[in-house]
VEXDREN-2710 file (C-alpha; in Angstrom, 1 decimal):
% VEXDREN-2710
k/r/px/py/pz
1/UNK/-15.1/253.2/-130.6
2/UNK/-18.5/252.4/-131.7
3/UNK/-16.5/250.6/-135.5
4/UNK/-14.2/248.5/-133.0
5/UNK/-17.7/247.5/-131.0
6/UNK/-19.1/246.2/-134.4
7/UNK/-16.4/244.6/-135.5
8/UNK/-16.2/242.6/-132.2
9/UNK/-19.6/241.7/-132.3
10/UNK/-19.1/240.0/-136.2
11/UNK/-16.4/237.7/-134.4
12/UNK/-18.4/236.4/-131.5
13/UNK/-21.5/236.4/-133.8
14/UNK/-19.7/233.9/-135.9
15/UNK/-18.1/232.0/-132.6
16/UNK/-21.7/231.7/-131.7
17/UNK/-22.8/230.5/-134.8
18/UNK/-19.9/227.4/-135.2
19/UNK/-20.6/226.8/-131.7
20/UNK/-16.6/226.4/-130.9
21/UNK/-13.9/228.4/-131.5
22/UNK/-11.8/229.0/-134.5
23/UNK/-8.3/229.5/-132.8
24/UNK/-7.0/231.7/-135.7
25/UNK/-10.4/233.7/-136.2
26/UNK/-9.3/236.4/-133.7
27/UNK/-5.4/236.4/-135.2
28/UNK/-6.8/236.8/-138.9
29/UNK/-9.3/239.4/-137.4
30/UNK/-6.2/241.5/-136.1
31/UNK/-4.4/240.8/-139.3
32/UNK/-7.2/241.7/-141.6
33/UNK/-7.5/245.3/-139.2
34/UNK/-3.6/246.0/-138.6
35/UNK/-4.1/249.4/-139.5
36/UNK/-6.5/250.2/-136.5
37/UNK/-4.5/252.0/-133.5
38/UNK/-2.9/249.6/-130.9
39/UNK/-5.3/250.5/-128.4
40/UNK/-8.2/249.4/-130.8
41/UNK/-6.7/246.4/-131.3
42/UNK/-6.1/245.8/-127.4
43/UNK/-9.6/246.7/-127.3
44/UNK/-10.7/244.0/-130.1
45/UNK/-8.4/241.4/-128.5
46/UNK/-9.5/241.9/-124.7
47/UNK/-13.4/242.1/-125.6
48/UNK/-13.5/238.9/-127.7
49/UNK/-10.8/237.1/-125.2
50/UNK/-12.7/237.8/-122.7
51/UNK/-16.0/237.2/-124.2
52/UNK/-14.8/233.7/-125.1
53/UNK/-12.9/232.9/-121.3
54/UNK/-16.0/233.9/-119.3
55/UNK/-19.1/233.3/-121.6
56/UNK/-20.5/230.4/-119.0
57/UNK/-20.6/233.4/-116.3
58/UNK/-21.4/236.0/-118.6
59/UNK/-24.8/233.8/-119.8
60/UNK/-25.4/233.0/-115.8
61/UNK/-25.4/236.9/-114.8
62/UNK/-28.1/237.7/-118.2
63/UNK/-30.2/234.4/-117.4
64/UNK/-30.2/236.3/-113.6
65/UNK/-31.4/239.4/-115.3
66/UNK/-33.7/238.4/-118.5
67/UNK/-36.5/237.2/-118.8
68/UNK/-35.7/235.7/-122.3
69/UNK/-33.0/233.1/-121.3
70/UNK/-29.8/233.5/-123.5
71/UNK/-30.3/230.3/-125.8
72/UNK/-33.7/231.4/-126.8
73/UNK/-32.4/235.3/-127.4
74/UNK/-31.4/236.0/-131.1
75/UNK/-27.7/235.4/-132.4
76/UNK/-27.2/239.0/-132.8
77/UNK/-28.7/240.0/-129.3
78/UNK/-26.8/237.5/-127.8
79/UNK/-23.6/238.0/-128.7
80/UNK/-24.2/242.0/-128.4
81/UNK/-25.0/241.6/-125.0
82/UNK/-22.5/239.4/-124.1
83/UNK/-19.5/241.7/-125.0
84/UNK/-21.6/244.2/-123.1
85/UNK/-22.0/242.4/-120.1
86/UNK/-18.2/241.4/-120.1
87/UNK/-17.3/245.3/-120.5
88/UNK/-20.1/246.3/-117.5
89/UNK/-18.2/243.2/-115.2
90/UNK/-14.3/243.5/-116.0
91/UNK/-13.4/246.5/-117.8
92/UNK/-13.1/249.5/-115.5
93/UNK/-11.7/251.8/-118.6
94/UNK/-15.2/251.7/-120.2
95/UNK/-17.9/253.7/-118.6
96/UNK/-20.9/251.5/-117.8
97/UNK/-23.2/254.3/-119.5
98/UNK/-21.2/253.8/-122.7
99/UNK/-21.7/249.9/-122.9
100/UNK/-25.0/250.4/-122.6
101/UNK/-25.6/253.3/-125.3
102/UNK/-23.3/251.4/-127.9
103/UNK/-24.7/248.0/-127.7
104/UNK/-28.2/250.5/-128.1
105/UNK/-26.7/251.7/-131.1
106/UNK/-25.5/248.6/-132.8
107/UNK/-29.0/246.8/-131.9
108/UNK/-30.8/249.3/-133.5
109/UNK/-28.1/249.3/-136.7
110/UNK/-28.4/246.1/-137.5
111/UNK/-32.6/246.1/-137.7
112/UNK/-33.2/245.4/-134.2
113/UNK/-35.1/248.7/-133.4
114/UNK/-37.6/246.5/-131.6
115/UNK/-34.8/245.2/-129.2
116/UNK/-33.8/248.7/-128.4
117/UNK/-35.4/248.7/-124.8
118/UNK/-35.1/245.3/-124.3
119/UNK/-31.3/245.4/-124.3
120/UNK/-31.0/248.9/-122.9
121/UNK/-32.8/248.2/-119.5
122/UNK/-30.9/244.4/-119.4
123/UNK/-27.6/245.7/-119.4
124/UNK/-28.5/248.6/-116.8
125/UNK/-29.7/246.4/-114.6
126/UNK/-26.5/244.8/-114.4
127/UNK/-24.8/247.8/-114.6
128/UNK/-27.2/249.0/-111.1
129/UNK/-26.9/245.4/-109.5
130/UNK/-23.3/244.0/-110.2
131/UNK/-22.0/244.0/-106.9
132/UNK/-24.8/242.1/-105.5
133/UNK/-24.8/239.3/-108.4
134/UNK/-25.7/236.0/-106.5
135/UNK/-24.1/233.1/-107.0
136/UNK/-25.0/229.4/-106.4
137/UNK/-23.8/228.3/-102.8
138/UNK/-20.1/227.0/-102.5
139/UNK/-22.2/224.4/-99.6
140/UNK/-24.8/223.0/-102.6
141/UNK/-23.8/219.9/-104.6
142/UNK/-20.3/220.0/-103.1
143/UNK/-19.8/223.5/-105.1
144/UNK/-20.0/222.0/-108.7
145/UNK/-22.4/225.0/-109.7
146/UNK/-20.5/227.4/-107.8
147/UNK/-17.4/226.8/-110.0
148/UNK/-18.9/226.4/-112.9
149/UNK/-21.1/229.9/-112.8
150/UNK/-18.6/231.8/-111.0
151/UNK/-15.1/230.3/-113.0
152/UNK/-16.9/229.7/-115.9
153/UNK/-16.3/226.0/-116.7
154/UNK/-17.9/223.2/-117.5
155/UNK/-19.8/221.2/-115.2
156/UNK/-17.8/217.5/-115.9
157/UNK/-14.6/219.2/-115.5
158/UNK/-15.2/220.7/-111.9
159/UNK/-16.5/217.4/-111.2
160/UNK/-13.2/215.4/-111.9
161/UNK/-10.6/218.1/-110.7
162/UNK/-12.8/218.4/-107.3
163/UNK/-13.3/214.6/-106.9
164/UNK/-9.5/214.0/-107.8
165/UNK/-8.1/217.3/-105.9
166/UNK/-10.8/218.2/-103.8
167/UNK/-13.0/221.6/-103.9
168/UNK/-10.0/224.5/-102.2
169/UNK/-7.1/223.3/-105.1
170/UNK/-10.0/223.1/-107.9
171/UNK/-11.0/226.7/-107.1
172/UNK/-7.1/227.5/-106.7
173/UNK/-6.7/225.8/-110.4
174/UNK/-9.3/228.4/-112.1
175/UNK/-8.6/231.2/-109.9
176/UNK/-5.3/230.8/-112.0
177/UNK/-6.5/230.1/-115.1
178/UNK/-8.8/233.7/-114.9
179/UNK/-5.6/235.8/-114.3
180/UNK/-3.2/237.5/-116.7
181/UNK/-0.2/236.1/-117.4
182/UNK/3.0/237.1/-118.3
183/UNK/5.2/235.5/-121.1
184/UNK/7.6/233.4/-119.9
185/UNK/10.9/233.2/-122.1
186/UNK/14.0/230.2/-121.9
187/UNK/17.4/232.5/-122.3
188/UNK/19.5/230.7/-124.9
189/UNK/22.8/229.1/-123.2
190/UNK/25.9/231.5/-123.3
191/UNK/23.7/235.1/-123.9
192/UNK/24.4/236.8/-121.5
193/UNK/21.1/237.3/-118.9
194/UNK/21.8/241.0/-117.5
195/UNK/22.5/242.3/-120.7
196/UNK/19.8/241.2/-122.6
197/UNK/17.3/241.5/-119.1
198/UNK/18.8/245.3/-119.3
199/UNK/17.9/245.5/-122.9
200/UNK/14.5/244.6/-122.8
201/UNK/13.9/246.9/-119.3
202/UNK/15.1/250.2/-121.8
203/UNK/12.4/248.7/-124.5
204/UNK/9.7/249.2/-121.7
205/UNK/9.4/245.8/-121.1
206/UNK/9.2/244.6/-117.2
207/UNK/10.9/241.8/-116.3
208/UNK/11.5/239.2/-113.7
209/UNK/13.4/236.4/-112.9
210/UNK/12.4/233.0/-112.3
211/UNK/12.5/231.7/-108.9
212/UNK/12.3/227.9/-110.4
213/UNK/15.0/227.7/-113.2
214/UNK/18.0/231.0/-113.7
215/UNK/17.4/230.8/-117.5
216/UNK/13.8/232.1/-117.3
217/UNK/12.3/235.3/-117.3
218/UNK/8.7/236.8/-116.9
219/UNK/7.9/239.6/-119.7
220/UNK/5.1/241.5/-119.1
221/UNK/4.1/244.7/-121.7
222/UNK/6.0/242.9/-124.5
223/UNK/3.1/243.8/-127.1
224/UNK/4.4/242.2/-130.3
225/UNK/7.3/240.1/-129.2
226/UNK/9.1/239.4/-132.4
227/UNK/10.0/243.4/-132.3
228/UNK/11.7/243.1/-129.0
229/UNK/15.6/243.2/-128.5
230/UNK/17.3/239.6/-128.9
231/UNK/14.4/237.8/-130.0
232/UNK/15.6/238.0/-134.3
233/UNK/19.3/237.3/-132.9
234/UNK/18.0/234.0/-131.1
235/UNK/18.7/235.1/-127.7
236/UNK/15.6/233.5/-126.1
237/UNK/12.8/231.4/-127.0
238/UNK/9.3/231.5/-125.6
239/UNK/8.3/228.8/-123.7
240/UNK/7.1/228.3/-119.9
241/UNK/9.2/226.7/-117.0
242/UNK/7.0/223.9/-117.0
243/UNK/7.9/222.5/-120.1
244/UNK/11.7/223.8/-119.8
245/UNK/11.7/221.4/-117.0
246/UNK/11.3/218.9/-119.3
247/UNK/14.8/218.8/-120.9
248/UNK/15.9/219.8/-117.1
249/UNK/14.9/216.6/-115.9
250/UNK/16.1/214.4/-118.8
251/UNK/19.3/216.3/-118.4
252/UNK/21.1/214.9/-122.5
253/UNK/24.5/215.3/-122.1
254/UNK/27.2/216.5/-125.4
255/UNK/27.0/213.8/-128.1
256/UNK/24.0/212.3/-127.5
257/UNK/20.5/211.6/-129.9
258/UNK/17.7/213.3/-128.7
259/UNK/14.6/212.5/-130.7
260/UNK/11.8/214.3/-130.3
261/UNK/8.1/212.7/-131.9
262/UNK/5.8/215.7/-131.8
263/UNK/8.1/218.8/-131.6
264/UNK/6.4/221.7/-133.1
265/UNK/7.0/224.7/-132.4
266/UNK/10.0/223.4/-131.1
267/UNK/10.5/224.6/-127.8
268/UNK/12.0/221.2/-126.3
269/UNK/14.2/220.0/-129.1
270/UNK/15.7/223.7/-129.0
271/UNK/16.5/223.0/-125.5
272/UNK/18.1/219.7/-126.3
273/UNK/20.1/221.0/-129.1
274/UNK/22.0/223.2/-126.7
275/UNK/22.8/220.7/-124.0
276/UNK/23.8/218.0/-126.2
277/UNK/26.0/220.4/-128.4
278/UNK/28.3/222.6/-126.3
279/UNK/30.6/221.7/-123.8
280/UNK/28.4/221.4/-120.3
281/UNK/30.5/224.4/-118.9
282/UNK/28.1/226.6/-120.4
283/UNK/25.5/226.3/-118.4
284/UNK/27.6/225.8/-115.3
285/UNK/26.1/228.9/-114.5
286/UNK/22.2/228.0/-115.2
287/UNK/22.3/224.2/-113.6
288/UNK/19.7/223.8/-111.2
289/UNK/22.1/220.9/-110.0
290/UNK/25.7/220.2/-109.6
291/UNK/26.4/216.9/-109.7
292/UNK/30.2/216.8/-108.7
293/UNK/30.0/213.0/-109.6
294/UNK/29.3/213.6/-113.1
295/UNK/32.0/212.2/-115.6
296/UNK/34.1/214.9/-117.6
297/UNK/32.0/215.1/-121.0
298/UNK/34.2/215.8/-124.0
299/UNK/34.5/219.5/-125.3
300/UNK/32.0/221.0/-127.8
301/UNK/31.4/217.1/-128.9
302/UNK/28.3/217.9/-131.5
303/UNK/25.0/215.7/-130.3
304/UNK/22.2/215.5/-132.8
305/UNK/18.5/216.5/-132.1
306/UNK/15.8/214.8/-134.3
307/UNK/12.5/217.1/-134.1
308/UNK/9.7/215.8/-135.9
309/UNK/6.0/216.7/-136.7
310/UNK/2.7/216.0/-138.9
311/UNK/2.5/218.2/-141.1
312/UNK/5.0/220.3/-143.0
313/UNK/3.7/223.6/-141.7
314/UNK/4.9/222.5/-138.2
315/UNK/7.9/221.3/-139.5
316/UNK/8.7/224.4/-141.5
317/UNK/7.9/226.8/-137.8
318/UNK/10.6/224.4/-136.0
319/UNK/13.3/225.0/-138.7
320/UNK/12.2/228.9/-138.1
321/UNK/12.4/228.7/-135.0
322/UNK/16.3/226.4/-135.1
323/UNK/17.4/228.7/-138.2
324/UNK/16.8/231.6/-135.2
325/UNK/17.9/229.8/-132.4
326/UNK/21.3/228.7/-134.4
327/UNK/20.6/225.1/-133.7
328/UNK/22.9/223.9/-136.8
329/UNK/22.2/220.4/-134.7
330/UNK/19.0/219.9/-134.8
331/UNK/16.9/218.4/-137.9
332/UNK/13.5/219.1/-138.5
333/UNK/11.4/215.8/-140.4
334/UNK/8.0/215.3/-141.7
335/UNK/6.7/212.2/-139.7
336/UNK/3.4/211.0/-138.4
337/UNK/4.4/209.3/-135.2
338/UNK/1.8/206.6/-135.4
339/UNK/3.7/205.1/-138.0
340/UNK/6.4/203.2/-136.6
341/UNK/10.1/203.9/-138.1
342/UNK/12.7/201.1/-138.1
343/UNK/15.6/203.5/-139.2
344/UNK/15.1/204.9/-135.5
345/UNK/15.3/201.8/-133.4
346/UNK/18.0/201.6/-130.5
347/UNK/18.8/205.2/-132.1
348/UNK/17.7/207.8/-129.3
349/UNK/20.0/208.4/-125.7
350/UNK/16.9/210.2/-125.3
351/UNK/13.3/210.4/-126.8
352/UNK/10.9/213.0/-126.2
353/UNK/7.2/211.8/-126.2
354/UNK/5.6/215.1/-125.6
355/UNK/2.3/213.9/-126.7
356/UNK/-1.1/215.4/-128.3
357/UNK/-3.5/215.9/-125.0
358/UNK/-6.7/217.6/-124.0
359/UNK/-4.5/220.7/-123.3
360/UNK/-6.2/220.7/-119.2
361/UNK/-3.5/222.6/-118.0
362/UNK/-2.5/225.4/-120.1
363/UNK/-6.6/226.2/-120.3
364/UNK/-5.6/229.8/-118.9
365/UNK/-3.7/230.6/-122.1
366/UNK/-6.1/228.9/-124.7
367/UNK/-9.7/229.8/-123.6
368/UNK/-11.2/227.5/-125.7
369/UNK/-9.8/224.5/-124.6
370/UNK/-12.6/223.7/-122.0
371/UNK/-15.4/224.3/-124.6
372/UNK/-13.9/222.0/-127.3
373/UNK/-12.7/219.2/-124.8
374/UNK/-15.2/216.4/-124.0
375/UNK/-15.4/213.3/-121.9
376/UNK/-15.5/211.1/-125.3
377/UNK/-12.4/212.8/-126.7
378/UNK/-10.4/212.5/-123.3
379/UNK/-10.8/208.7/-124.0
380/UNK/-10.1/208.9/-128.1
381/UNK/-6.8/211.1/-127.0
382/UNK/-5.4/208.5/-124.3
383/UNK/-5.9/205.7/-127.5
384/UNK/-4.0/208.0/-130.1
385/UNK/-1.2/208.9/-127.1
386/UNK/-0.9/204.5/-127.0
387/UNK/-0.7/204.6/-130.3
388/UNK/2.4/206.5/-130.6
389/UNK/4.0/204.9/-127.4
390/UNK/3.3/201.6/-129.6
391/UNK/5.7/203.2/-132.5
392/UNK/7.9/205.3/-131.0
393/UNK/9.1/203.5/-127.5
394/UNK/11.9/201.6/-129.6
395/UNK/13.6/204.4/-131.0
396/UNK/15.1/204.4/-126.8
397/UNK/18.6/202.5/-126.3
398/UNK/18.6/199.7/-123.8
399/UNK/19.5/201.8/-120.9
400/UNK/18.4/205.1/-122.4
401/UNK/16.1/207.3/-121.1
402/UNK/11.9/207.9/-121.9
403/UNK/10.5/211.3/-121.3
404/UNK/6.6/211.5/-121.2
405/UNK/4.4/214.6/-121.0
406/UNK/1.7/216.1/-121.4
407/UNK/0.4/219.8/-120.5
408/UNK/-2.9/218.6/-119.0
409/UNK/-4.1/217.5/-115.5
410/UNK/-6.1/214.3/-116.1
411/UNK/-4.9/211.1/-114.6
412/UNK/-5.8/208.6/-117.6
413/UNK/-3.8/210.7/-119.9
414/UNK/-0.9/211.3/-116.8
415/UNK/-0.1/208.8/-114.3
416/UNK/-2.1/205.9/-115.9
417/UNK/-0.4/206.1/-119.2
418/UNK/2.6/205.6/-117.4
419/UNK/1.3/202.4/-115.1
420/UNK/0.6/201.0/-118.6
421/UNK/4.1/201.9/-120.2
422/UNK/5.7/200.2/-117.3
423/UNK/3.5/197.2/-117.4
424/UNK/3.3/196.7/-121.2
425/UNK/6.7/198.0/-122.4
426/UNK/10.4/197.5/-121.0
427/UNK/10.5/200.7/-119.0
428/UNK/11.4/200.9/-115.1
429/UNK/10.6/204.5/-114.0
430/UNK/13.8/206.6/-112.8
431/UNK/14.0/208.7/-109.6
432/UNK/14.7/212.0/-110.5
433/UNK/14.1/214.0/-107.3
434/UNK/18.0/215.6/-107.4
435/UNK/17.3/217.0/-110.9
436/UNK/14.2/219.0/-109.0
437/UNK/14.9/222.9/-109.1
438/UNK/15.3/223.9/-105.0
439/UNK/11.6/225.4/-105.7
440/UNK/10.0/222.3/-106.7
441/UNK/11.7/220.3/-103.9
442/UNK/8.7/220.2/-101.4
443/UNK/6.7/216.7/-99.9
444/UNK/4.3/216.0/-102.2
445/UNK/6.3/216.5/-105.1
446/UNK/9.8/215.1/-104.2
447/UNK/7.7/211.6/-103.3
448/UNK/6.4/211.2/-107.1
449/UNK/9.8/212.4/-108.5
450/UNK/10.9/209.5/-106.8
451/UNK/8.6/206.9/-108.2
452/UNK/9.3/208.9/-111.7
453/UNK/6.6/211.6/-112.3
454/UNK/5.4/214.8/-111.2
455/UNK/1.8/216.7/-111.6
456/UNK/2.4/220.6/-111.7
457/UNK/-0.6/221.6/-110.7
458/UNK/-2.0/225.3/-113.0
459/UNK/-0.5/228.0/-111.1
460/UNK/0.7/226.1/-108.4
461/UNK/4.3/227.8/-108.8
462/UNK/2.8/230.1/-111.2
463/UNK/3.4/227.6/-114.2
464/UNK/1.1/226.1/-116.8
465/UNK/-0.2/222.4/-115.7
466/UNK/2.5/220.0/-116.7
467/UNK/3.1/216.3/-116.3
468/UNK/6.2/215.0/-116.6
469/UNK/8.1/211.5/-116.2
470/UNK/11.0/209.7/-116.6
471/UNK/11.4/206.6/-117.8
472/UNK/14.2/204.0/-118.5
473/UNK/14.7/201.3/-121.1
474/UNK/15.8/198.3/-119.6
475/UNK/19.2/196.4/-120.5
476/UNK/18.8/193.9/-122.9
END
């Protein structure tokens, strides 16, 4: 184990040394040692994860237990005892006594002889003391160091969520974010669920249903999920029920233009693909609602979905991810959505604005988010999100429909984007409460629906932080 431990310690060494983190630098580190074991890799992946997720509580337990406070330690040392501390904390599976006598060995490896003490009777002092860690006071400065030491996040951001959703939902929010999560799949219209659901139980996957939307499912112990069964044949796609719900609530009927601005990997435009390409009968099954008003829609009628992105690596994962999916309908183009397109006006029955964002709510999956997010580039994101409103809003019919979101829980970015849409642009916001899955269909969230919008809160029904809304273009 004592290789696996030294290679973990090069990748937070260099994480350390950039300062933020390099989202492929653990992937290419995998790639680079596929030939190590699975369990080596699980090891590599959980240490450096973890490492990376609970650094800001990880440096507040060795500031409580050195005398040499972790900015002033040396890069090595520091990162050698954080991915010991992390092991002593949260991994059960490795002796405390071997955490301590490998990060001994690897100090003293790498020309830190000198060190050898120093780190040795550190980390046992955690290892003799971590149950009786204290913590700053949940009751002191309205429990903004509490979170931050015991959730390991930033000051500022504790500081909005528990001025905006008080302190009980802000420690709810990271609670959430700290947990394992499963991987939530969208079965693809017409595969059959049971079979497929039994198929992936006799691959040793476990798997549950959604309680919010019937074409979900939970997948836990998937490993490598491109290996499982239905995944080459296109029989689901990954993706989490909040943003499924986007294409729930916008509900594109057969024959309609869906464009979609900022598409990659896809996940939405997939969605749309199906409902505005096969007869609605399909789903008749899956519908969250049953509208028995609803106008007979022609048979198999052939809509169109227009999926763009930046750059042409995105572009080329979304025709992947189609070519897999069987989308015939759906078009992949290489567009910057700042740039306005006059080809695409009074186009769209329905455009899809899923726009660039801090990325507040799906922190739980992407660690690094709350490191590399600032107050500055909250602002600089809501002015590149106008931006392409500015260009894309009149790709929408008179009378078609605007969906906005965002997978972040920040109110400039959320709610007052949409203020200014409605103000600024020709848009009257769209009550949408009957397209709410049963789940979703409590007080708080039934009221926004009806004034067009709703905040999932992270983990509040065990989804990623979403904001969605609903807009319409007005008649002409």
């Amino acid at each position: 184990m004592a290789n696996i431990r030294e290679i973990v310690l090069g990748i937070l060494i260099e994480y350390d040394r950039d300062g933020v983190r390099k989202p492929s630098l653990l992937k290419d580190s995998l790639n680079k040692y596929d030939y190590l074991e699975s369990r080596d890799k699980a090891f590599m992946k959980r240490v450096v994860d973890g490492c990376i997720e609970r650094q800001i509580q990880i440096d507040y337990i060795l500031n409580s237990f050195s005398k040499t406070k972790v900015d002033k330690m040396q890069p090595l040392i520091r990162s050698l005892l954080r991915m010991s501390v992390y092991q002593i904390m949260f991994m059960d599976s490795v002796p405390d006594s071997a955490a301590c006598n490998e990060a001994v060995k690897l100090a003293q490896k790498h020309k830190f002889a000198g060190l050898k003490g120093f780190v040795n009777g550190v980390l046992r002092n955690i290892s003799r003391n971590k149950d009786k860690i204290e913590y700053p006071s949940k009751d002191e400065n309205n429990g903004i160091d509490y979170l931050n030491a015991f959730y390991s996040m930033p000051k500022w951001l504790c500081e909005m969520w528990v001025s905006t959703y008080g302190f009980d939902k802000t420690e709810e929010i990271l609670k959430f974010f700290l947990e394992a999560r499963p991987t939530t799949v969208r079965i693809k219209a017409g595969c059959d669920r049971e079979m497929l659901k039994n198929e992936l139980e006799n691959a040793g996957v476990i798997v549950t249903e959604s309680d919010i939307l019937p074409y979900a499912l939970s997948l836990e112990k998937t490993d490598n999920i491109r290996f499982l069964p239905g995944f080459a044949e296109g029989e689901f796609f990954v993706q989490d029920v909040s943003s499924m719900l986007v294409t729930e609530i916008a509900d594109p009927g057969p024959g309609q233009v869906v464009i979609d601005v900022c598409a990659a990997p896809g996940g939405k435009s997939l969605h749309a693909a199906e409902r505005v390409s096969v007869d609605k009968s399909l789903h008749a099954a899956e519908r969250v609602s049953d509208d028995k008003s609803a106008k007979e829609e022609p048979e198999n009628e052939k809509g169109v979905v227009i999926s763009r992105d930046v750059s042409e690596r995105k572009c080329d994962l979304i025709r992947e991810n189609a070519k897999r999916m069987g989308a015939s309908n759906l078009k992949a183009e290489l567009h910057d959505a700042r740039i306005h397109d006059p080809n695409l006006e009074k186009k769209a029955d329905v455009l899809y604005l899923d726009l660039p964002c801090s990325g507040l709510g799906i922190i739980g999956r992407k660690n690094d988010i709350k490191y590399n997010v600032t107050e500055q580039s909250l602002a600089e994101l809501s002015a590149l999100q106008w931006d392409i409103i500015k260009a894309s809003w009149d790709y929408v019919k008179p009378e078609g429909i605007l969906m906005y979101s965002t997978c972040t829980v920040n109110r400039d970015e959320n709610e007052a984007m949409v203020d200014r849409i409605c103000r600024e642009l020709p848009f009257e916001r769209v009550n949408f409460a009957g397209n709410l899955p049963d789940k979703l269909k409590y007080e708080v969230l039934l009221k926004t629906a009806e004034s067009g919008y709703i905040q999932l809160l992270p983990g509040e029904f065990g989804t990623d932080g979403f904001f969605i809304s609903k807009l319409r273009r007005k008649a002409e």
